[in-house]
C-alpha positions in Angstrom: -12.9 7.9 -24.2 -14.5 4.5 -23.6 -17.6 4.9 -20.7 -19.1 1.7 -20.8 -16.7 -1.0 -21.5 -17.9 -5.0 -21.9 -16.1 -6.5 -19.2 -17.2 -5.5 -15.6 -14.1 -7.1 -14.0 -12.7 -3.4 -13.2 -15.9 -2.9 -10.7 -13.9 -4.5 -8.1 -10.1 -4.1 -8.9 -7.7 -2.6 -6.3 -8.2 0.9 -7.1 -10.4 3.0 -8.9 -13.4 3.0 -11.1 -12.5 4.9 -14.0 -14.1 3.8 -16.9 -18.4 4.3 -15.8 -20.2 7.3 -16.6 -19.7 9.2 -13.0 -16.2 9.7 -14.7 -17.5 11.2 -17.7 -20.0 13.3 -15.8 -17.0 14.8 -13.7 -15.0 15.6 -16.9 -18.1 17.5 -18.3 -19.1 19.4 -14.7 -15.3 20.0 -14.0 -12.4 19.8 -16.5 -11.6 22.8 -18.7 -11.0 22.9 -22.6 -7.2 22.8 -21.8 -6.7 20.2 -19.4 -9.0 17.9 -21.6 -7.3 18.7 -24.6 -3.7 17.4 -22.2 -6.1 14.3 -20.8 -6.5 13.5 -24.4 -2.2 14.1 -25.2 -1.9 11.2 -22.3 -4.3 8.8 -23.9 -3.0 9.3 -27.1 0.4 8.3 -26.1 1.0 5.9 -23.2 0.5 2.6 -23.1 -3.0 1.9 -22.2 -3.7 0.2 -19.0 -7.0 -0.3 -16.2 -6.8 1.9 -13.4 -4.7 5.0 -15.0 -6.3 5.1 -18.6 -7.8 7.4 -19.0 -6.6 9.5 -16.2 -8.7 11.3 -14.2 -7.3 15.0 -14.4 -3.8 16.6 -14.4 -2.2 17.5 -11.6 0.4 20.9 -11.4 1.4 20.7 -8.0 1.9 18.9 -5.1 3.1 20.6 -1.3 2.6 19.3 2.0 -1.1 17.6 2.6 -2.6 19.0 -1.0 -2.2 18.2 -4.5 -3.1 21.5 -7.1 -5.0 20.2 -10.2 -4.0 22.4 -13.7 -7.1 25.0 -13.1 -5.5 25.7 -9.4 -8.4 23.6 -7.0 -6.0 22.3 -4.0 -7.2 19.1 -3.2 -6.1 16.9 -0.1 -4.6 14.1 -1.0 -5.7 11.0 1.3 -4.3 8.5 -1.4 -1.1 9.9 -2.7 -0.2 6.0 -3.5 1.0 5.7 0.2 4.0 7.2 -0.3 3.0 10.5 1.4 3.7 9.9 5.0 5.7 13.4 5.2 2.9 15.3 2.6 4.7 16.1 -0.6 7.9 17.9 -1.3 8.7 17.9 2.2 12.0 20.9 2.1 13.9 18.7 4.9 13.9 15.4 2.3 14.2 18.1 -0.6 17.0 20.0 1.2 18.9 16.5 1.8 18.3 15.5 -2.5 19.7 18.7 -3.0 23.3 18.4 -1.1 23.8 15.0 -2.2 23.3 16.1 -5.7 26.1 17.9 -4.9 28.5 15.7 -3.4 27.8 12.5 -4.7 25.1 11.9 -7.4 25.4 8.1 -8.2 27.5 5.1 -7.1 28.7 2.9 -9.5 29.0 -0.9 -9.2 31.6 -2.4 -7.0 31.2 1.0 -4.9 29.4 1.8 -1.6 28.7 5.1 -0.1 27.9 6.4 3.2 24.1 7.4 2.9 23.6 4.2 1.7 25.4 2.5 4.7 23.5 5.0 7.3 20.2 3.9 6.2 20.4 0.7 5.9 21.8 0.3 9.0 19.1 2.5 10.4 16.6 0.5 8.7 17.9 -2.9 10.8 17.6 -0.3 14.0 14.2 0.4 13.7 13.5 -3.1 13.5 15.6 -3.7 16.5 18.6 -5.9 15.1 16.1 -8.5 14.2 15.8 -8.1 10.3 20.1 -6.9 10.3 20.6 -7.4 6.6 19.5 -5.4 3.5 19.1 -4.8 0.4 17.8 -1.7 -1.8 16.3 -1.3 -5.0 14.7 1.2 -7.0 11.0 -0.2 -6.5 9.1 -2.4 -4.2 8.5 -4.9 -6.9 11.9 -5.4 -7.3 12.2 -6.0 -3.5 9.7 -8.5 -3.5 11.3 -10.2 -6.6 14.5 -10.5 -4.4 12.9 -12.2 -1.3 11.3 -14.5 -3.9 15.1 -15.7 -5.0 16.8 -15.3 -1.0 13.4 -17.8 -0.6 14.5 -20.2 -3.1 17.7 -20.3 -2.3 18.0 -20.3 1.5 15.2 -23.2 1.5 15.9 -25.1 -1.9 11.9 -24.9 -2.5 10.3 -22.8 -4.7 6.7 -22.7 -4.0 5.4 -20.2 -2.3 2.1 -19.6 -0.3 0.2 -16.0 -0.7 -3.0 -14.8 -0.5 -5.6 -14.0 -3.4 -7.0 -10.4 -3.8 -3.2 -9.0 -2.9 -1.1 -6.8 -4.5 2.9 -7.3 -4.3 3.9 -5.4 -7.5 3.5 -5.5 -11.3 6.1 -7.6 -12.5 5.6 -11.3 -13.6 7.0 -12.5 -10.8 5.7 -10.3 -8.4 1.6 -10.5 -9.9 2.6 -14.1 -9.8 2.4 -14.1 -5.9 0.1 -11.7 -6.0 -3.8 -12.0 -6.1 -5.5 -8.9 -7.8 -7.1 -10.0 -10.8 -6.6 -7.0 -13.1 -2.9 -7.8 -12.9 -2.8 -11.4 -13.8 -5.5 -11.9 -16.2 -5.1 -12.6 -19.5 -1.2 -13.7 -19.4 -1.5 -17.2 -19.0 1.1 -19.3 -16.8 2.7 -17.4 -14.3 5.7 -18.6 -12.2 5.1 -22.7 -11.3 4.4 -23.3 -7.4 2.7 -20.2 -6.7 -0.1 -21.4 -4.4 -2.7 -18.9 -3.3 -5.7 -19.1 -0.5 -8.6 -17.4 0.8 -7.4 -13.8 2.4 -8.7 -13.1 5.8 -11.6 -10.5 6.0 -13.0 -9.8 8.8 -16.1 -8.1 7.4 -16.8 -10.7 4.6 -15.2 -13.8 6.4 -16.1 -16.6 3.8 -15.7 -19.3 6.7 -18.1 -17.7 8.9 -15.7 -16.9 12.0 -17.7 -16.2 15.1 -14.8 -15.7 17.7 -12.5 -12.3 17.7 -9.3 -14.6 17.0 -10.9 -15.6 13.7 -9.6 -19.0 14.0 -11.1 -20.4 11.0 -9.4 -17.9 8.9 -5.7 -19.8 9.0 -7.3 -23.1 8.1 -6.5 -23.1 4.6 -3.2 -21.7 5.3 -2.4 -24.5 7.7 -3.8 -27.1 5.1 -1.7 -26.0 2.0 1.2 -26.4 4.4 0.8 -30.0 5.6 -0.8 -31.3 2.6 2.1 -29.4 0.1 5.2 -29.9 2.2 7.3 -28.0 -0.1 6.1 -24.7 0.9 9.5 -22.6 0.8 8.0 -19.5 1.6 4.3 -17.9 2.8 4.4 -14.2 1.2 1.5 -11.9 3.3 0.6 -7.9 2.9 0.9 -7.3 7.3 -2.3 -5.4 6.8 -4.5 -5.4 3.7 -3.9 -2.0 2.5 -6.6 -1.7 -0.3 -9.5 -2.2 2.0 -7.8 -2.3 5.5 -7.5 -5.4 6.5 -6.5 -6.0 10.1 -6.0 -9.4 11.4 -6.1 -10.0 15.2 -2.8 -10.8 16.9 -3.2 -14.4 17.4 -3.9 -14.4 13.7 -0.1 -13.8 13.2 1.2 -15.5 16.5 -0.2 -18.4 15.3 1.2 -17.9 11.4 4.7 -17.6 12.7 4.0 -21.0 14.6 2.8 -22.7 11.1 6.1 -21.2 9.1 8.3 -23.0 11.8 7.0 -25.7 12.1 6.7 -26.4 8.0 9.8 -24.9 7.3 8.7 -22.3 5.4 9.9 -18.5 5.8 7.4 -15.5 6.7 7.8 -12.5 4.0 5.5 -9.6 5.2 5.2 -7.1 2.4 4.7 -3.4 4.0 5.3 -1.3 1.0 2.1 0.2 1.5 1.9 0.6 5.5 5.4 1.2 7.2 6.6 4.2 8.5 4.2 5.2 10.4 1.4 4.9 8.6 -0.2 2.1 11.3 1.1 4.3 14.2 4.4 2.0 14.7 7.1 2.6 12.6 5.9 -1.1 11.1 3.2 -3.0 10.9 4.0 -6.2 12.0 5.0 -4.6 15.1 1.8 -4.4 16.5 1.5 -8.5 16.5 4.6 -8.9 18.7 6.4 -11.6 15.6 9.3 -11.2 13.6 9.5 -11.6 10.3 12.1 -13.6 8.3 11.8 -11.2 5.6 10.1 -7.5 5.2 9.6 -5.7 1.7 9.7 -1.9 2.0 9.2 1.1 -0.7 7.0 3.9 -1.5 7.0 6.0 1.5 10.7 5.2 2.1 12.2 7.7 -0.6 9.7 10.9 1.3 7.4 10.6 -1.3 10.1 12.1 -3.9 12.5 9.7 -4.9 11.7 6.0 -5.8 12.9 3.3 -3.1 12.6 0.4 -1.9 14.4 -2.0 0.5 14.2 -5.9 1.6 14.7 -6.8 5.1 16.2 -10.5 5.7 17.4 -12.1 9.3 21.1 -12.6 9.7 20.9 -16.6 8.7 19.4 -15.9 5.5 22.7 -13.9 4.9 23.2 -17.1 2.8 23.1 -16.2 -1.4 27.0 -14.6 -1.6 27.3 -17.1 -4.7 24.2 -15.6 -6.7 23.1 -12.5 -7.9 20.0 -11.3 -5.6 19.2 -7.8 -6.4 22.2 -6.0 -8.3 20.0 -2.9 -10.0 21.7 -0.7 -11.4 20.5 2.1 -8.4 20.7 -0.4 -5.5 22.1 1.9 -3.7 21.5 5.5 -4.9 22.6 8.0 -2.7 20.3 10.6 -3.4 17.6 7.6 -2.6 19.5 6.9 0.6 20.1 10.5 1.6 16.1 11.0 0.8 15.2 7.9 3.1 17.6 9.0 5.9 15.8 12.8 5.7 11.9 11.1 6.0 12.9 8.8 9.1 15.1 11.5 10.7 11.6 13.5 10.1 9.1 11.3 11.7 11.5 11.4 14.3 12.4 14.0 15.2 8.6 15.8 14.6 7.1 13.0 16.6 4.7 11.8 13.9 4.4 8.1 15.2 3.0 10.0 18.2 1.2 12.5 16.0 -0.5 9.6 13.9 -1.8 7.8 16.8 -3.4 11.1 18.7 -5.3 11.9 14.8 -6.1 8.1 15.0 -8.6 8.5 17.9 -10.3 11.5 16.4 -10.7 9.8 13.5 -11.9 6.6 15.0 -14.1 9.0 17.0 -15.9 10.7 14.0 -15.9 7.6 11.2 -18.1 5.7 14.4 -19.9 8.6 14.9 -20.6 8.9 10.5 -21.8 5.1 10.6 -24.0 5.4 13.6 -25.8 8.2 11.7 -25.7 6.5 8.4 -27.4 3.4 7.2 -25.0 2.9 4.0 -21.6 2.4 6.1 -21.6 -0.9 6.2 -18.4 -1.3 8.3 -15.6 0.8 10.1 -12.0 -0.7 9.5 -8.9 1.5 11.0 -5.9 1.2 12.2 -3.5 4.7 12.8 -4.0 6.7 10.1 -5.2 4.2 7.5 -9.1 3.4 7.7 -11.9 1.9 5.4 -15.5 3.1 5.3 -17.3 0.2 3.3 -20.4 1.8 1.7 -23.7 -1.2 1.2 -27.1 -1.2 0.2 -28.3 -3.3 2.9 -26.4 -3.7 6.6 -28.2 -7.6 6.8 -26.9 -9.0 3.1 -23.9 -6.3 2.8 -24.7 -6.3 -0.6 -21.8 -3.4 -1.8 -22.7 -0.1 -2.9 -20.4 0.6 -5.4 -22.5 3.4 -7.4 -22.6 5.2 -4.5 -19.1 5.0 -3.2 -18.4 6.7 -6.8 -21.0 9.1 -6.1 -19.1 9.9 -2.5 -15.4 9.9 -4.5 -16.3 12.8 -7.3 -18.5 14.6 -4.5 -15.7 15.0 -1.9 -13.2 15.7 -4.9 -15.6 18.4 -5.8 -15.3 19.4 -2.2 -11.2 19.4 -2.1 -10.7 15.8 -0.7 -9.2 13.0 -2.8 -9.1 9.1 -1.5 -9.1 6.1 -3.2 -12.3 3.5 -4.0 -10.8 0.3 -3.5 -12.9 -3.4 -4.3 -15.6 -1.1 -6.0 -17.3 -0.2 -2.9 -14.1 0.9 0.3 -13.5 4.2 0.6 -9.7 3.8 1.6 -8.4 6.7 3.7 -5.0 7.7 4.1 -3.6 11.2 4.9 -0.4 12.1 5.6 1.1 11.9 9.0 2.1 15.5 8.9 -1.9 16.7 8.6 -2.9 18.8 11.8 -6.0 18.0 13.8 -8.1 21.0 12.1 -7.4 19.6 8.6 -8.2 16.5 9.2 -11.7 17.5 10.9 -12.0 19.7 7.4 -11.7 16.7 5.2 -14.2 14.3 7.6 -16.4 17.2 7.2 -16.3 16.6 3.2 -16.7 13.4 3.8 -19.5 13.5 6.0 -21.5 15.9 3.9 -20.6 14.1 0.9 -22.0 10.3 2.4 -24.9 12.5 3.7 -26.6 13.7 0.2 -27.0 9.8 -0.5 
């Protein structure tokens, strides 16, 4: 298994680092004769690919907060690929799978079902009648692929404005909107007019911004879209997800003013932080906008079954004479009968209330870590989604990304699993459903973990 490949690139890629020698070192202290011999069964046949090959260990498990490796360590899961807002195998998303196996496994084309009529129209509920018209697919790529082609066809441009270092799916289209270089490199010329500029940061801010609004940051946004003019659409993750990125308010007041103005429609991509996960059901919620568009998956099918959904206003109800999604599952009702189980859920348990009690606490205790700790660099959090960015030096912020590997394998050693995100973030995100004694358990990992540094 490679260790020390030629091109550093992956240091800093959205997820993990998994080709150095830390991940050889864990194998050696911690992975059994069998499960390497079945780590060396998935090399041998999948398609090779940064950031899953080789994979890190093999799983056997998975029930409420924890995953359960193959020698039987329970791990909590503070990754789970954001689509564990209800834990895993939650029985009241299981128990709704299971009796619409029963009654209604598929819907073929031309057909519509009722689970698939609830939830969408429980979807354009949540976001108060203003997105009323949807669409589902089986993934959030494919979501995003559609608002690409609603874009284009309700404006008649098809450029598009979005921000380097994102991530809004795999596909050609999608990594062609999207910023993360370990997706695009290499594959030469991506869909014409896709226009990209600096991200806002408010750790690392490249323009230098002084003031809490961060006024400097839409500069080059509002310059593409008076120089270009044929901007159809601008194509934004709400929040940064990878390394929790949280723009002010007027940061997004005034982006909605820019989009009007130029003519240009506002597509927020919250596959990775609705329901929930920002303690409001979605994220752009908190900036008191609306949207013309919103891309939804991975926590939308409970954390079982994969779905995804795009949110459009009533005008852009405008493409009856083209083809925008039509996938084969658009609308699954097993998918729909698993979405309507994981809202009725965070309903009914109260978890946006339950998310933004945990939030304090762990506001509260990650403050508490970087007042004690020289190497946190910055605190970044928002509900129950938070960044701990590990550096060498507070004055340069030079990143430590050896030591934020050394913090991942010691807290997995521990029980606690999170993703490293930019080479240097610890990225947490636990489920919603996670009690207040748990989650002080897995700070305490953490702490203990930053602490032998």
């Amino acid at each position: 298994m490679p260790t020390n490949p030629e091109n550093k690139a992956y240091m800093k890629t959205e997820g993990d680092i998994n080709l150095t020698e830390g991940r050889t070192q864990w194998w050696a202290a911690h992975i059994d004769e069998t499960s390497r011999a079945y780590l060396q069964e998935d090399e041998d046949v999948f398609l090779h690919q940064t950031l899953s090959t080789p994979c890190l260990n093999v799983l056997s498990s998975c029930k409420g907060i924890y995953v359960q490796d193959a020698q039987g360590r329970k791990i909590m899961d503070f990754h789970g690929n954001n689509v564990h807002q209800l834990g895993f195998g939650h029985p009241a998303v299981i128990e709704a799978m299971k009796q619409q196996l029963d009654e209604l496994s598929f819907c073929t084309r031309r057909y519509t079902n009722l689970p698939a009529i609830e939830l969408a129209t429980k979807l354009t509920e949540l976001t108060g009648g203003a997105l009323s018209r949807v669409l589902f697919a089986p993934g959030a790529t494919s979501a995003m692929g559609m608002a690409l082609k609603l874009a284009r066809a309700v404006t008649g441009r098809y450029k598009t404005l979005s921000m380097w270092g994102a991530f809004h799916g795999a596909s050609l289209d999608a990594i062609s909107v999207g910023g993360e270089g370990a997706f695009r490199r290499g594959l030469g010329p991506l869909l014409p007019g896709a226009e990209h500029v600096i991200p806002f940061n408010s750790y690392r801010c490249v323009f230098g911004c002084q003031d809490e609004a961060h006024s400097l940051c839409l500069k080059p946004i509002e310059y593409v879209l008076e120089q270009d003019g044929e901007i159809g659409a601008v194509v934004i993750e709400t929040i940064r997800n990878t390394d929790v990125q949280i723009p002010p308010v007027s940061y997004y007041q005034k982006l909605r003013e820019l989009c009007d103005k130029h003519g240009a429609l506002l597509i927020v991509d919250e596959t990775a932080t609705a329901f929930g996960r920002t303690g409001t059901m979605f994220a752009y919620q908190h900036y008191g906008i609306t949207p013309d568009m919103m891309v939804l998956g991975k926590g939308l099918g409970g954390g079982i079954f994969p779905m995804a959904a795009l949110l459009v206003k009533e005008e852009l109800n405008q493409a009856q004479t083209m083809s925008i999604g039509h996938y084969t599952h658009e609308k699954s009702p097993v998918g729909a009968a698993a979405g309507l189980a994981t809202l009725r859920v965070i309903e009914e348990d109260n978890l946006l209330e339950q998310a933004n009690y945990l939030a304090g606490i762990l506001k509260l205790r990650l403050q508490e870590m970087m007042e004690k700790y020289l190497i946190i660099g910055d605190i970044r959090q928002i509900g129950l989604l938070a960044a701990v960015e590990l550096v060498a030096d507070r004055t340069t912020k030079e990143p430590a990304a050896a030591e934020a590997e050394r913090v991942m394998y010691a807290c997995l050693a521990r029980g606690l699993n999170f993703k490293v995100s930019k080479g240097n973030v610890l990225t947490l995100s636990p489920p919603l459903i996670i009690t207040e004694a748990e989650l002080n358990e897995a700070l305490n990992i953490l702490e203990k973990s930053i602490a032998e540094l």
